[in-house]
Every structure is written in C-alpha cells, then in structure tokens.
N, C-alpha and C positions, 0 to 999 in steps of 0.2 A: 577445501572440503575433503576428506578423509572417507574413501570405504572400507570398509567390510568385506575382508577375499570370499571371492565365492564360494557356496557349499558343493563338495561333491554333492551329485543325487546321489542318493542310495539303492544299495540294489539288493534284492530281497536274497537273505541268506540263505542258499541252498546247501543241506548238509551234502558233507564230504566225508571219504576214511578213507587212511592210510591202511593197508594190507602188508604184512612181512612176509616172505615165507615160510618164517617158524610159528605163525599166526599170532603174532603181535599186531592190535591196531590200535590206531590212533585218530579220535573223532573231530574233526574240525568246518570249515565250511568252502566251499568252492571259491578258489580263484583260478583268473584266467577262464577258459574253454571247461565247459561240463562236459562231462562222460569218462572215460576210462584211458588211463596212461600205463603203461607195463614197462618195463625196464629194473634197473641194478639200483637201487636206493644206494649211495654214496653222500659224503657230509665236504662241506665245503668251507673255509675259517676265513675268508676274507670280509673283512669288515669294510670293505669299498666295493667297486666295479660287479654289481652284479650284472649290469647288460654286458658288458667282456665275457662275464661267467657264462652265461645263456647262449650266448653269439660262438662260443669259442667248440669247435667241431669234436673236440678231443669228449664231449662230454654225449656225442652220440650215446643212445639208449638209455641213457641214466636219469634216474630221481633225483636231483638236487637235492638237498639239504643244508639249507642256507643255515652258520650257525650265528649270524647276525641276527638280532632280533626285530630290527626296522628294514623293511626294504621296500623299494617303492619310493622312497623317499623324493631323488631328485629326476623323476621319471627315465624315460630315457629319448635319444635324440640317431639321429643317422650317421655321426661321426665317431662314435665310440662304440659300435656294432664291428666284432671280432672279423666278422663274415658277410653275407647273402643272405643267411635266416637264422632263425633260433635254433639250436641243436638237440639242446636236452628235452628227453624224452616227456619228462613231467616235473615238477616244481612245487617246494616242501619251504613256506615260511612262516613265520611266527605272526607278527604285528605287520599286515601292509598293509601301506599307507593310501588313505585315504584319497587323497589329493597329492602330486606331487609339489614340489617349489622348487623350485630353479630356473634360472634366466634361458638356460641353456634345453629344457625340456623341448620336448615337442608333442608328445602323446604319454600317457600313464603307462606303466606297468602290464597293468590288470588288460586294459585296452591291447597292448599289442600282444600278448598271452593270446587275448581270445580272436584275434586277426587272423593269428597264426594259427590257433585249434592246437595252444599248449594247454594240455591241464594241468589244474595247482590245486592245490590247497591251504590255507591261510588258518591261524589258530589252534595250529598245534604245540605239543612242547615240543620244539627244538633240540633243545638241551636231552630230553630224556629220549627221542631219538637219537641222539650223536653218541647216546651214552651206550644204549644198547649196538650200536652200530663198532662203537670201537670193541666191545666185549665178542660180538656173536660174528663181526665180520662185516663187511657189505654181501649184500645179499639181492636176491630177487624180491621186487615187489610190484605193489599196484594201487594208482589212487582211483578211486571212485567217488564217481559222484554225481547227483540226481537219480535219475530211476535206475541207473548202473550202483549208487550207492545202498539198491532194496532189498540185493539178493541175500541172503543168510551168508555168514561168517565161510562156512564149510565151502561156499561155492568159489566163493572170491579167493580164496586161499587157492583152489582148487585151478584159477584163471592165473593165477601169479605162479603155482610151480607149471601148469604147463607151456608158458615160456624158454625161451632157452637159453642158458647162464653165462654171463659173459667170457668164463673162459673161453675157449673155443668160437669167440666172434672173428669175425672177418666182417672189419667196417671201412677200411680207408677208400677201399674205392665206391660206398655208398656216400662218402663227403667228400673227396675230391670232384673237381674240375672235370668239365669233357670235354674240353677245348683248351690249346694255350693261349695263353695272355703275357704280356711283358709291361712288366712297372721300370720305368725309365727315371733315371735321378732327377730330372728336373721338374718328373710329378710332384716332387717332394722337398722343391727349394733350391737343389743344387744346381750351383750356375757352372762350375768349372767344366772338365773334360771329363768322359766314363774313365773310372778308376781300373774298373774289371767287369768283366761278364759271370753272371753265375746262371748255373740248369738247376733249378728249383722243384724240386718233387713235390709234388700238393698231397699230402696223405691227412690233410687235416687243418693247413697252415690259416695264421690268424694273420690278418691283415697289417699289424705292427711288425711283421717281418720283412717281410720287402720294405717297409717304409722302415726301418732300422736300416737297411741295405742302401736305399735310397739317398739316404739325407748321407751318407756315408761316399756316395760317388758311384756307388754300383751297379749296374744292368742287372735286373733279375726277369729270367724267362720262365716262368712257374708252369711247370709242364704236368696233366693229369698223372695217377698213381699208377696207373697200368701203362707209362712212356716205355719206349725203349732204349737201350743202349744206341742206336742210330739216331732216337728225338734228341739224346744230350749231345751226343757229336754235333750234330745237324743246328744245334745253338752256337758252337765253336764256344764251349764256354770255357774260362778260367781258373773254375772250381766248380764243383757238386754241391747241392745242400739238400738234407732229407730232413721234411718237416716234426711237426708232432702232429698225432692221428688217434680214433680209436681204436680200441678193438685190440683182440689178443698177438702179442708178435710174432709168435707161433705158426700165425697164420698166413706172413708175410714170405711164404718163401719167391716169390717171384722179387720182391724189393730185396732179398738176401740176394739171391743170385744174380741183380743187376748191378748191387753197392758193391762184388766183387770183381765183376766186369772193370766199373772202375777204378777199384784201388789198383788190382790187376795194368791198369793203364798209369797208375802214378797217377792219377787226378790229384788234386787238391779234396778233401773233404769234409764239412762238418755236419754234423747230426746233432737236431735237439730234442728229449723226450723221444717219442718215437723213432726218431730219426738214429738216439743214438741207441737202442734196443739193435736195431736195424745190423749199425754196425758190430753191437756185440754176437750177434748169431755170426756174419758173415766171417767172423774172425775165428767164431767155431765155440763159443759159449753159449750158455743154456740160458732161459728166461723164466719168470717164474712170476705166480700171479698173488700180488701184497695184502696184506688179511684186510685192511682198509683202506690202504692205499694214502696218498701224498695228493691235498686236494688246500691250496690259498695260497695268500701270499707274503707267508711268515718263516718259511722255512729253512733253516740253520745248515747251510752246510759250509763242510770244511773244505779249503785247497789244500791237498798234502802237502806238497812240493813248498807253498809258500806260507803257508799257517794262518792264512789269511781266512776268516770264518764270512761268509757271504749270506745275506737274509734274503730268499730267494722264492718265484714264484713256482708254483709245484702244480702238474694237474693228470694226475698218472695213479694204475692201476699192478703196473705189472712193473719190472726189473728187470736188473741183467744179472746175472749169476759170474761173478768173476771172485779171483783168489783176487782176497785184499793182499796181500802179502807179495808184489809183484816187484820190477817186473818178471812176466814170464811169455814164456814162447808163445805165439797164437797156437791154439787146438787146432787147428785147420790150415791148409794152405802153407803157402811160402811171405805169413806177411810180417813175421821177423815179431821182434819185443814188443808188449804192449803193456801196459800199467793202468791199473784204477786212480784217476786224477783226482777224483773228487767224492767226500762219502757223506751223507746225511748224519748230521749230529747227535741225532733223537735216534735214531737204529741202527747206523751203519750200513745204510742201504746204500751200493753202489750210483753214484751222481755224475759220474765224468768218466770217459776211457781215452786215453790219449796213443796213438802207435808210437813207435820212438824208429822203427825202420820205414814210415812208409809217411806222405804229410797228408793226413788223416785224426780228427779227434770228433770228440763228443760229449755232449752233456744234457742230463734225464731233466735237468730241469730249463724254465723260460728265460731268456738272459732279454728276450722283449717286453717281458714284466708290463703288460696293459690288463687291467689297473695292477703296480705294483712295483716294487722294489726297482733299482736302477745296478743294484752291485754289479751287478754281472755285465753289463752292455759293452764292457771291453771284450769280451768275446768275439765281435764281428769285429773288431780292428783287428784283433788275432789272425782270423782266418783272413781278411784281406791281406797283412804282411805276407802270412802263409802263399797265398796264388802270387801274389808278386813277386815274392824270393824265388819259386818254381816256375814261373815264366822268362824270369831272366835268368836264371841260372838251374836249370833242371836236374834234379836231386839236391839242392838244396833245402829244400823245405823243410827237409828232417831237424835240420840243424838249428833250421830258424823256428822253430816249435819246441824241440829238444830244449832251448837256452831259452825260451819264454817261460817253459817249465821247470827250467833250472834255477829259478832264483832263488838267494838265499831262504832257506828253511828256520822261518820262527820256531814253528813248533818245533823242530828239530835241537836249537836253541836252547830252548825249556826244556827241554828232558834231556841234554847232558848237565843242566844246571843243575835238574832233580835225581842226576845220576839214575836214571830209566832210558829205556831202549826207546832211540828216534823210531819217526814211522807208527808211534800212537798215539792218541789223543783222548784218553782215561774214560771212552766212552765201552761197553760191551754188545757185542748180539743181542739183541732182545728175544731170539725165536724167529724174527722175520726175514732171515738168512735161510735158505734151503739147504737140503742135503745132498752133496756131488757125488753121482754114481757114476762110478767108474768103469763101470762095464757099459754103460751108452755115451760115448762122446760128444759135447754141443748138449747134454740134455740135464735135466734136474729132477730132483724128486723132492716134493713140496713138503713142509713140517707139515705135521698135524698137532 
C-alpha cells in the first residue's frame, strides 16, 4: 500500500522587503523569524551546502544571498552545522522549499531560521540582486518584515544607513571561543600515535578544520581569539594555525602583534582566509576591502610555482595587498623573502603568501572545503611535513617549504613555449587591486 508524503502545513504569507542602502528594494515574503535583520548584503554561488554557509562564522553580520535558486531542499541535520549556531545576520532566497527530503534531515530550513530568530526572506530575484550587487558593490542593508515591513521606504533606508559598514568591524572575538577546548585525533578515527600538536586560534574556525587536522594524526588546542603568546607556549605546540574570521583585518592588531611573536620564535605557521590576511599585515603589507568580495565554492585559482589551477572554496571580503611580482623583502621586521603563492584567476586577487626565510605560509582561501571542492586539502599535509622537519631539525623548515614550492613550473613551461615572460598567466587587474602608498608603510589606498 503506497502513501502519499505528507503536506507541509502552510503558513500564511507574511510580506517581506529587502532594503539597500542606495534604496533599492526588493518585495518578497518572510522566511525564517519576522522582524528586522541589519547587516552587509553580500551574494553567495554555492550550489550545495547552505547550512555550512549559515553555520560558517566568517559570515557574521552579513545578508546572505543565496545565488541558488532552490534551497531548503534537503533540510538540515546536526552533523553538517559549520559551528554552535547560525551566524549570518539575515537570509536572501529565491524558491524555499517547502518540505525538505532527505534521509539524512532532521528539522527544515525555515524551522531552525525561526529557532534561532534569523530573518529571511523568500521570493525574491536573486539573480537581480547578485546583479546589482556585483555592479554597486556589497553594501549595507536591511530585511523587514511584518509590522517592521509597514514603515515608509525613507524610514527603512534610514535604519539600514544608520548601521555601521563593515569596513572597520571588529568581529573575531564576537565568534570566537571563551574557553579552550582540544580535538584529539581519535575523535576522528585515528588509531595511530599524535603526529603533532598544533595552538589553534579560533578567530572564526569552522568545524572541518580540526577534523581535517584530526583524521590526519594531529592534536589540535583551539584557543579563543584574544589567547596569548604564553596560551600557545603553555600547549607546547608544534606549529601555529590562524583561522578564518570576520570582520575587517585592519582591526586585528592584537592577532598581528602575536603572529609576530611567533614567527619571531621560528614557530611553524599556517594561516587560512583570515588567518592569512593576519600574516600579511604582520609581515608589514596592507589589506584592503574587495568591491564584492569571493563568496562559494567555485573559485579558480592559480598555484604560481606549479601551474597547477585549483577550484576552490572562497568566503572573504577583504585582501592582502602584496607586489605580485615577488619575491621581495617583508616591509617590516627581520622576516627575510616572501612571495605571493597563489592568485585568483578571475582578478588577480592575492590567494597564498608563502616566507621563503622563515617556515610560515598562507592561503585566503578554504582548503577544508565543507560543502566543497577537495583541491586543495594537501595543504594540511604541507604544514604537517613543515612542524616535522622543524622539530627534528630546527631551521629547516624553510627548506622543506621552499622545495614543496619549488616544483616544476607548468605555467612557466607554457610561456617559454609561447616565447612570453614566466611568472604570468594571461590573466589582467580588473580594478580590484588597490593603490600602494608610499609614503604610509603596511597601508593601502582603496580604487574608487
């Protein structure tokens, strides 16, 4: 005997509006939690994983813009939750789904939206927001909705600029940790012996990072954002790792002046997204805030060294400002050569910083790719050889990093075959490179 899946009830369509700050709206109907969400309206291309998207810390303060047009779909469940709670401020999709299907569900969308007290909105165009958003920018906005949807145009506008713009946030330690915790490899399958110890900075970290670390052999002590240089000794750890986070990096000068601490000690160090913004200030380059920013998990970039193009997960607002054309001295300090590893294929947006004096690298984008791409998860084998060469043999590590970025150059290949100068990849600036002022050291001045 055969039934008939149940019907969602329905729930009576409360109107909704999207608000811009250049007063663009856009009229659709409440999902999730009614009343009012404020935040950076930003667009997102991932055609999978939106509860990673939601869950994932880096997305503090921000309006989603899901450019998927079904979502909802295969609800969501407790094991694929980035974090501890939802992060994004508020939530922009087209077509949600009614009911989810999947074996693996455990509560809707819509339901754990209004658990939480996130607002959405549902039934709007998508597309013609992504459209206007790549043209104007991301921006400040605000969804409304029920009797917060009644006020006049002029007022709502009025609630969305007095806001304050995400330049100049300072979020990581509103999503970090207040406590340390330690993920242990056997939470995660591994039977052998601990590989390495690592001191984990929580400035944002999604929960696929330690469990990358984990299944690998590794001790991870994930310490909150405001740790000190005496919480990372006091782990005795075998390398450093700075998460990704939100919020402007501008604003990190305490996470500068402790990642210098430890390069200063020869740590071992890697940095992802935030983490590797981090290391570009402490090295004494400027950062800068991207007209829309690097938000799914589609994203093309290139390895210089090995020509190797990797399709990668991206969830970033801001940059590092480095001479593509390296290497060249750090701006600051005594920390010897360093080199842009890695660049966005679509702008040229700096993607990787590698030291070549010190065993320390970095890269702006997710190499734990939850939902997402896998290219990159040699990464964490990277920085493990990295602490192991420097535990047994102290100052090596440079060496053992230097020759992992040493291998043969493809690209390089291809452009003496096309008799063109190695070291490009036919791609140009689009504009979203800033301009280096010379007379402030470590600092940028933005295009307009």
């Amino acid at each position: 005997m055969s039934h008939a899946p149940s019907k969602a009830p329905d729930r009576p369509k409360t109107p909704a509006v999207l608000v811009l700050e250049d007063g663009r709206t856009f009229r659709g109907r409440a999902y999730g939690a009614e009343g009012t969400a404020l935040g950076e309206a930003v667009f997102a291309t991932g055609m999978t994983g939106y509860q990673e998207t939601i869950t994932d810390p880096s997305y503090a303060r921000q309006l989603v813009v899901q450019t998927a047009p079904h979502i909802g779909n295969t609800g969501v469940n407790a094991d694929d939750a980035e974090s501890r709670r939802i992060w994004v401020a508020g939530y922009i999709v087209r077509d949600a789904a009614r009911r989810p299907s999947n074996w693996r569900s455990e509560q809707s969308l819509d339901e754990q939206l209004r658990e939480q007290g996130v607002v959405g909105i549902e039934g709007v165009d998508t597309r013609a927001i992504t459209r206007h958003l790549r043209e104007r920018g991301a921006m400040r906005a605000g969804i409304f909705s029920g009797a917060d949807a009644a006020s006049n145009q002029e007022r709502l506008v009025e609630q969305v600029l007095a806001q304050p713009a995400m330049a100049g946030a300072r979020l990581a330690e509103e999503v970090s940790i207040d406590e340390a915790y330690v993920v242990e490899p056997a939470d995660h399958g591994w039977t052998g012996g601990t590989v390495a110890t690592i001191a984990a900075l929580d400035l944002g970290i999604k929960a696929m990072t330690p469990k990358h670390f984990a299944q690998r052999g590794v001790r991870t002590v994930v310490l909150p954002a405001g740790a000190s240089f005496a919480d990372i000794t006091r782990a005795a750890p075998d390398g450093v790792f700075m998460s990704n986070g939100p919020g402007d990096p501008a604003t990190a000068d305490a996470q500068v002046e402790l990642l210098r601490r430890v390069l200063d000690a020869r740590m071992p160090f890697f940095g992802i997204c935030f983490g590797n913004q981090i290391l570009g200030r402490a090295l004494g380059f400027g950062t800068y805030k991207l007209r829309y920013g690097h938000r799914g998990i589609n994203q093309p970039v290139l390895d210089r060294r090995t020509g190797k193009v990797e399709i990668t997960s991206h969830n970033h607002g801001f940059a590092v400002d480095a001479p593509l054309d390296g290497p060249v001295e750090a701006p600051v300090g005594s920390y010897g050569r360093v080199e842009v590893s890695h660049v966005n294929l679509n702008d040229d947006v700096v993607e990787g910083l590698a030291c070549l004096d010190l065993p320390a690298f970095s890269v702006q984008y997710h190499p734990e790719a939850a939902a997402g791409p896998h290219d990159s998860a040699y990464l964490f084998d990277r920085f493990i050889a990295l602490m192991q060469a420097e535990k047994a043999d102290p100052g090596s590590g440079d060496a053992v990093l230097a020759s992992s970025l040493d291998a043969p150059s493809e690209a390089a290949a291809l452009a003496r075959a096309a008799g063109e100068e190695p070291g490009t990849h036919g791609s140009r600036v689009t504009g979203t490179q800033p301009r280096h002022d010379s007379t402030r050291p470590g600092t940028t001045q933005e295009e307009n």
